[in-house]
VOPAGU-2260 file (C-alpha; in pm, 1 decimal, decimal comma):
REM VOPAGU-2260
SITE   aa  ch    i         X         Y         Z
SITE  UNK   A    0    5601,7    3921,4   -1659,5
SITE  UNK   A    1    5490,2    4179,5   -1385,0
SITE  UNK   A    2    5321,9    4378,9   -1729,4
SITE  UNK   A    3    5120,7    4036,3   -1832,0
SITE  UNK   A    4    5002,7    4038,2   -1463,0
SITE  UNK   A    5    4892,2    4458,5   -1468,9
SITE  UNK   A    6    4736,1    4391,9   -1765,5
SITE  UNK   A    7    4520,4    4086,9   -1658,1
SITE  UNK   A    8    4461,1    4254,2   -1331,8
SITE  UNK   A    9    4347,3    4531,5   -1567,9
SITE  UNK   A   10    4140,2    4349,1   -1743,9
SITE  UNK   A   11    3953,0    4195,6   -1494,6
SITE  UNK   A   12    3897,2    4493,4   -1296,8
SITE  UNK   A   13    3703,7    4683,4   -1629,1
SITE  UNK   A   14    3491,1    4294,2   -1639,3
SITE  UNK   A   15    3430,6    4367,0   -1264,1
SITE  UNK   A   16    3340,1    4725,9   -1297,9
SITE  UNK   A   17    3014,2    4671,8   -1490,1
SITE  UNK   A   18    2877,6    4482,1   -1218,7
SITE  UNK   A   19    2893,9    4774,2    -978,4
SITE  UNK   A   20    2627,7    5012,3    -868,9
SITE  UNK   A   21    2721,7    5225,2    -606,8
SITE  UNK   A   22    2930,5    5534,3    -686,2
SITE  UNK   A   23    3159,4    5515,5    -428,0
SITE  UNK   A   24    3256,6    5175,6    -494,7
SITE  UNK   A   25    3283,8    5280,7    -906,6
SITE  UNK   A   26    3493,1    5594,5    -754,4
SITE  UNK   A   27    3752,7    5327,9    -587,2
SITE  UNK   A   28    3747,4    5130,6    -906,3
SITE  UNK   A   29    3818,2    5391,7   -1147,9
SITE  UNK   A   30    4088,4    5505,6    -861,9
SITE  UNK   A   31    4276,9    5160,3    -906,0
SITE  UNK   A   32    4206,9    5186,4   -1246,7
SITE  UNK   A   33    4440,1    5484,1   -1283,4
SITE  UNK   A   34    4674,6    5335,3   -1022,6
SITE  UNK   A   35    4732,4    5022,7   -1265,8
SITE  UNK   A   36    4770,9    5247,9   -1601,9
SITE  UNK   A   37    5018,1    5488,5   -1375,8
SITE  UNK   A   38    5234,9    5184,8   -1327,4
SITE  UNK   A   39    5206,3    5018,2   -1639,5
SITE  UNK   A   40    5364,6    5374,4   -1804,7
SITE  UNK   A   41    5588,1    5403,9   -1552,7
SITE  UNK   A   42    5706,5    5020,5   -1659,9
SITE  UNK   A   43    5709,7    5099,7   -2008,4
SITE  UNK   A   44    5899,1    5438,9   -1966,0
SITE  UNK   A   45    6151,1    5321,9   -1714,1
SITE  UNK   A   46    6067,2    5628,2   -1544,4
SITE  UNK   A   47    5774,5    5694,5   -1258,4
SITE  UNK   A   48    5789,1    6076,5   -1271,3
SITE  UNK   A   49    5564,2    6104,8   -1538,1
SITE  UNK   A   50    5278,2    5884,2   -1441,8
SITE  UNK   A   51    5321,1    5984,4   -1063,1
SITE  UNK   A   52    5205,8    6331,4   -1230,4
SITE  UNK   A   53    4942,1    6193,3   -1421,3
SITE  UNK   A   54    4806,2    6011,5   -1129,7
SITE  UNK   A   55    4805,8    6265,5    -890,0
SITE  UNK   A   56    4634,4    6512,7   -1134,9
SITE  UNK   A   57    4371,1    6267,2   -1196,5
SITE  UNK   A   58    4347,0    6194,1    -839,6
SITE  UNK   A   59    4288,1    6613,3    -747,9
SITE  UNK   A   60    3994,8    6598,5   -1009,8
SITE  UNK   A   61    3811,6    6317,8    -884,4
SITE  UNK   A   62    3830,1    6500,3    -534,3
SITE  UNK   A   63    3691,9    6816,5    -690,6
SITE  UNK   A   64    3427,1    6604,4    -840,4
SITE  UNK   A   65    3345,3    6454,5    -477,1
SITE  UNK   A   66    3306,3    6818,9    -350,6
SITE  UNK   A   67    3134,6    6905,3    -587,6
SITE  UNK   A   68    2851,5    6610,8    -562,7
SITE  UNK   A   69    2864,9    6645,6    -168,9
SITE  UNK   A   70    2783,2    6981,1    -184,4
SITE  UNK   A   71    2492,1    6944,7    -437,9
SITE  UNK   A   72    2343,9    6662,5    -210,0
């Protein structure tokens, strides 16, 4: 049940995300994008460890990426 409803969520979001134009709004997509994969493994895998890790590594790069566009701008 709760993996139909991360999966539709899912799904809707990626429909939604086409729409967008503004970077920081594609940043906060992409950003619950990974939050929604992190706890579908973590459903499938009985085990959060694994895509806490995998979120939080994805999470550091996107902030690198921010200071590294900041700093360009």
């Amino acid at each position: 049940m709760i993996k139909m409803m991360i999966m539709s969520l899912s799904n809707v979001m990626n429909i939604n995300f086409i729409k967008l134009s503004h970077p920081m709004s594609m940043m906060l997509f992409i950003i619950l994008q990974t939050f929604l994969v992190g706890l579908m493994t973590g459903t499938m895998m009985e085990s959060y460890w694994l895509s806490y890790i995998l979120f939080l590594t994805f999470l550091g790069g996107m902030l690198v990426l921010f200071i590294y566009i900041t700093s360009i701008a």
